[in-house]
Structures are given as structure tokens and as C-alpha cells.
C-alpha positions in Angstrom: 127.3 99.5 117.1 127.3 97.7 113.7 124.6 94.9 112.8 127.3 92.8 112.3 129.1 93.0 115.0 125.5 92.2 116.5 125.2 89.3 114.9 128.6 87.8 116.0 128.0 88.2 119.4 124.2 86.5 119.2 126.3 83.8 117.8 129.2 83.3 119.9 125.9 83.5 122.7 123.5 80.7 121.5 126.5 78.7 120.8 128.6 79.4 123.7 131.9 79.2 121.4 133.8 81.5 120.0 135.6 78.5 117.5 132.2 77.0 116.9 130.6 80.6 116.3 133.4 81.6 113.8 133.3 78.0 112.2 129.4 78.5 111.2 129.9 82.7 110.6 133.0 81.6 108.3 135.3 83.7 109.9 138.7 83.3 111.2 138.6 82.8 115.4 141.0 85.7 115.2 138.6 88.3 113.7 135.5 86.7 116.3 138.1 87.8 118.7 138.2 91.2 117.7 134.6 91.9 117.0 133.9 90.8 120.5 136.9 93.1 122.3 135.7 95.8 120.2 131.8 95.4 121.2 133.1 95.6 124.8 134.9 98.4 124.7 132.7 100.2 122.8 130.3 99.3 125.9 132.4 100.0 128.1 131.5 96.5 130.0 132.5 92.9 129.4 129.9 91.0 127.8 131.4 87.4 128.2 133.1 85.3 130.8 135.7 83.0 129.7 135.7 79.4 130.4 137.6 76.3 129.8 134.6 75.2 128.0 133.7 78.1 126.2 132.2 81.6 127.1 129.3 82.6 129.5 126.9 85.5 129.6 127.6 87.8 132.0 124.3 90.3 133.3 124.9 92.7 130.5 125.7 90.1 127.8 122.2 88.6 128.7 120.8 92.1 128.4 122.8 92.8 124.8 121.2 89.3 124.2 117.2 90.2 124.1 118.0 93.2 122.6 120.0 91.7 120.0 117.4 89.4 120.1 114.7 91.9 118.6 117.3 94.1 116.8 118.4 91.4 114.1 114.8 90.1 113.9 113.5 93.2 112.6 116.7 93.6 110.5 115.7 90.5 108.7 112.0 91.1 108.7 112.7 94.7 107.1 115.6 92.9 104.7 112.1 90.8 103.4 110.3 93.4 103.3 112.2 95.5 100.9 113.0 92.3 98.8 109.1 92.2 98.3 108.7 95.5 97.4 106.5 96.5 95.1 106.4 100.5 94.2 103.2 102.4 93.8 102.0 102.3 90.0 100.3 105.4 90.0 98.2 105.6 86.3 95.6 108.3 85.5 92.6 107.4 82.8 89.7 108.9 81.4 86.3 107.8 82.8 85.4 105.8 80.4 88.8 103.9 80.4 88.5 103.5 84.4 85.3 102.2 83.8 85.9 99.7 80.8 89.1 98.4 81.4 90.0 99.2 85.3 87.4 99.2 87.4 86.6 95.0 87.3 90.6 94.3 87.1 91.9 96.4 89.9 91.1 94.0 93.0 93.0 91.6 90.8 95.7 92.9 89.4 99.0 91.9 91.4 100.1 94.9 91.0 100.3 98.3 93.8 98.0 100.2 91.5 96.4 103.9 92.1 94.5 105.0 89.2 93.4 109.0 89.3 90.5 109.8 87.0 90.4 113.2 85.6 89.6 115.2 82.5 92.7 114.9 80.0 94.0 118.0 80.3 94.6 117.2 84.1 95.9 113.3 83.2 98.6 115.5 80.6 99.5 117.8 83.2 99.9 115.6 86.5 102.2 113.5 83.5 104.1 116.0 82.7 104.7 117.0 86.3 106.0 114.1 87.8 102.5 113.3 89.7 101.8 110.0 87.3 103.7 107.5 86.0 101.9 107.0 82.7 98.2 107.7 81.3 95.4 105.8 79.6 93.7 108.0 76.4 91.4 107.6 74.2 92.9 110.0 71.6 96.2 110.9 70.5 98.2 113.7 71.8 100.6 116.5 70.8 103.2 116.7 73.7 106.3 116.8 72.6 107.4 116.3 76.3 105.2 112.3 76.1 105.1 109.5 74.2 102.7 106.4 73.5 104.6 103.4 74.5 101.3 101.0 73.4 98.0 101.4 71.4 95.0 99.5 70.8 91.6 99.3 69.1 88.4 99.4 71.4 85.4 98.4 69.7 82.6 101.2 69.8 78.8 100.5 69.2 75.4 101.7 69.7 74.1 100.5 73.2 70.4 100.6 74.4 68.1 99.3 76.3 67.4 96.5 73.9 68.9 95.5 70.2 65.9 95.8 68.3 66.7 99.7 67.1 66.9 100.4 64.1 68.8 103.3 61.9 64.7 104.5 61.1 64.6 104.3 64.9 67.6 106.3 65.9 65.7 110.2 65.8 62.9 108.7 68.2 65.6 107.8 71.0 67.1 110.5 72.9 71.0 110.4 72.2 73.3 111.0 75.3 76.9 112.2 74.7 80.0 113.9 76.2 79.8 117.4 76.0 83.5 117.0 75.3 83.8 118.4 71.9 86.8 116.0 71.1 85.8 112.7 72.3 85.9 110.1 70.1 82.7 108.7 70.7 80.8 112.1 70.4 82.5 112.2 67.1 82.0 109.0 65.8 77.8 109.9 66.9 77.7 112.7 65.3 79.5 111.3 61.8 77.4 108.4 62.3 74.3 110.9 62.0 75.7 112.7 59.0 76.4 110.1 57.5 73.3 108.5 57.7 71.3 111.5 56.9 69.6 111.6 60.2 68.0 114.9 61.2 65.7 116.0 63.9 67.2 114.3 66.8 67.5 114.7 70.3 71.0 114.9 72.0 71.5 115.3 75.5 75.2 116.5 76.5 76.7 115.4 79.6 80.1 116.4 81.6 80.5 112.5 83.1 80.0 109.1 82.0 77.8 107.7 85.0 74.3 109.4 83.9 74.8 108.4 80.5 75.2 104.7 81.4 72.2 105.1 83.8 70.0 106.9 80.7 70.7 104.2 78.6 69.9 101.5 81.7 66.7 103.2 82.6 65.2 105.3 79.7 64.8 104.7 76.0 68.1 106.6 75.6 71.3 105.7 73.0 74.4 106.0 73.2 77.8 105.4 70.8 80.6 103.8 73.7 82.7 101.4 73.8 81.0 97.7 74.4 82.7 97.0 77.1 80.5 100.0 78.9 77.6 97.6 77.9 76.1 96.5 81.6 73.4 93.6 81.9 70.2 96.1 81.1 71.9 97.0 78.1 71.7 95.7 74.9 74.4 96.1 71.8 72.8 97.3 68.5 75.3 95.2 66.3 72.9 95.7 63.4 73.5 99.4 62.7 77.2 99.5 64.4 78.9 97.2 62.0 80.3 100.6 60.6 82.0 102.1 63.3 85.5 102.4 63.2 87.2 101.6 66.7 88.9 103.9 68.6 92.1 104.2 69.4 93.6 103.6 73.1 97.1 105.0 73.9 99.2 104.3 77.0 101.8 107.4 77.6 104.9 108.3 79.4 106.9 111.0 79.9 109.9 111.2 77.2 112.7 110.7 80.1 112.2 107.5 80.6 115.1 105.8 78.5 113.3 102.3 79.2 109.7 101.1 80.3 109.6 100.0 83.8 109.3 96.2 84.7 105.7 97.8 86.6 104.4 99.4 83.5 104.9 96.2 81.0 103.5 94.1 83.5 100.0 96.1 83.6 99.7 96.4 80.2 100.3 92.6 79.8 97.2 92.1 82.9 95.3 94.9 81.5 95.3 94.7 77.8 95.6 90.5 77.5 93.8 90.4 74.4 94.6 91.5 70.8 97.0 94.9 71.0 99.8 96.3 69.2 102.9 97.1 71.4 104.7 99.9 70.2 108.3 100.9 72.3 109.0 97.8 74.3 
């Protein structure tokens, strides 16, 4: 039984009329003809009764009728359904990217986001395998297999729990870090250090970025993140972070995609409104 075979006969029913049902379908009367002999004998039972005025429901037209009733109802509630769409963005991020650019924005974004935070060797590899549709780092990577389709520069600085520190301050502050060896805010700590000729001070390694926000929050701990990390008990030291270079954020995708998709480009463009520099799109 074809939907539109349904929908010819829960015409011809409401209306009654075969000529007045063909006249609104745009068919020929002919071909209403047709569809309707070939319901019934696909049936096996006669559906209508015809009149000088018309057609009437017999008992098993009425019965076809409810149940064509609910049939091309959820046809056209599954038809708008579809149309509306919107496929799962799945997008995997560092910590401190979920935390500084995603966390706030996801209730928000009108998008059907999943983001899946993991260390980046597990972002590269659920990537590469087909388990994510693109991945938010802060560093560059050498994958011949991906490739950044946008950058931008994320402000770093040194936050505590108040502005007042001083580079003469720094070695009496504890100094939280990743114990990542390549993150770009260990790094830029530890060049900032050397460069400043700082000695005897006190760095406390951690695996996660929660505790190190809560040091900073609580304790006279320091820290070298990205402002946007800075919370309301937190202060920015602007005085000595003026030379900090930003760090990098890259977006990547898998090489096989020949064009961007529509879902990407459009969190990007929610994500990363302010200053950026597209690259691939």
C-alpha cells in the first residue's frame, strides 16, 4: 500500500467526490479512478459505494479512513521532522578550551553540540578514527592525515588572587602548572621565569585544570592561562603579563573532507565571534 495511494483515498473520503478530489490532488479523474480500483483489490474489499451524488464509505472504507487518518499524520509529522534536522556536531577540546570558550556558550549555541574533553593524544586519535568531527587545540599538530581549517590568538596572563603582584613578587607565590611538558602555558611560565631571571620558586604540577583554578581562587597561588579562565576571585596581573605572547588556537578536521560542513562554520562563527583569522573556508 503506497502513501499515495493513501492519500487519494483520504481525499476522495472527506470530500465524497472523486472529480472534486482529483480537481484539488491535480490529477486527471481517470487516474483517481485507478488508484481507488487498485486500493480495492489490493484489499481485497470495496472501500466505496457509488452514488449519483458522489461516493460513500462503506464499513471498511471508514476503517481505511482512521487508519489513514493517523498514517499520513505521522508521515507529515516525520516529513517536518527530518526537514528540521539538525545532525549531532560532535567536537572534542582540551580542558582549558572546554572551559574558556565552551562551557558558558553551550546552553546557547543553536546548534546539536557534544563536546568530549580528553588529553590531545585522545582528541587526535578519536579524529582520526571517525569518532569526532573536528578538534579544538591549543598547539599545532603534525598529522598529515588533519588539517586546521581556522586559528586564533588567545590572550594569556598571569592570574591571582589579586593584581597587586609584582615580578619581585613572583618566587614568594606558589606557581601551579600542567604537568604536560608541551602546553603552551607551561611554556610560556617557565620562559617567562628565565627570562626574567627568577630563581628559587615553587611550582606545583598538576594533571587537570580544575585544582589549579581553585589554587589560584583560594590560596596565594599563580598561574600563566588564558584570561578567559579568570573567574570573579581572580584578579589579572596585566602589569607583568604585557609580555606574553598569545597562544595559538586551532580548529582541525580530518583531510577527507573536500569542503567544511554548513555545522562546523556555523560554530566557529557562535564560538569564535570576536577577532580570528579564518584559514580554509
Amino acid at each position: 500500500m503506497e502513501s499515495n495511494d493513501l492519500k487519494i483515498f483520504y481525499k476522495v473520503a472527506q470530500l465524497g467526490s472523486i472529480s472534486r478530489a482529483a480537481e484539488q490532488l491535480g490529477y486527471v479523474q481517470s487516474n483517481v479512478t485507478l488508484r481507488i480500483k487498485a486500493l480495492e483489490e489490493e484489499l481485497a474489499l470495496p472501500l466505496f459505494i457509488r452514488t449519483n451524488r458522489g461516493v460513500q464509505l462503506l464499513p471498511s472504507g471508514k476503517l481505511l479512513f482512521e487508519y489513514a487518518d493517523k498514517i499520513l499524520a505521522l508521515l507529515a509529522e516525520a516529513s517536518s521532522a527530518i526537514s528540521n534536522y539538525e545532525p549531532e556536531l560532535k567536537i572534542g577540546a582540551t580542558p582549558s578550551i572546554t572551559t574558556g570558550y565552551l562551557a558558558s556558550l553551550m546552553p546557547a549555541l543553536p546548534l546539536n553540540l557534544s563536546v568530549y574533553t580528553r588529553p590531545l593524544d585522545e582528541l587526535i586519535s578519536l579524529l582520526l578514527h571517525g569518532n569526532l568531527d573536528a578538534i579544538l587545540l591549543n598547539r599545532p599538530v603534525e598529522q598529515q592525515e588533519l588539517k586546521p581549517i581556522f586559528s586564533c590568538d588567545e590572550t594569556i596572563g598571569w592570574l591571582t588572587a589579586n593584581n597587586l603582584v609584582s615580578i619581585q613578587d613572583i618566587s614568594k607565590h606558589p606557581i601551579l602548572m600542567s604537568r604536560d611538558k608541551n602546553c603552551p602555558y607551561r611554556k610560556a611560565t617557565i620562559d617567562f621565569l628565565n627570562r626574567n631571571v627568577i630563581t628559587n620558586y615553587k611550582l606545583i604540577e598538576y594533571d587537570i585544570i580544575e585544582p589549579i583554578l581553585t589554587g589560584i581562587e583560594t590560596s596565594s597561588s599563580i598561574a600563566v592561562l588564558p584570561i578567559r579562565l579568570k573567574t570573579e576571585k581572580m584578579a589579572y596581573a596585566i602589569d607583568i603579563s604585557s609580555d606574553l605572547k598569545p597562544v595559538k588556537i586551532f580548529l582541525y578536521v580530518k583531510n577527507d573532507k573536500p569542503k567544511v560542513p554548513e555545522t562546523i562554520q556555523k560554530f566557529i562563527q557562535y564560538v569564535f565571534a570576536e577577532n580570528h583569522d579564518r584559514k580554509g573556508i
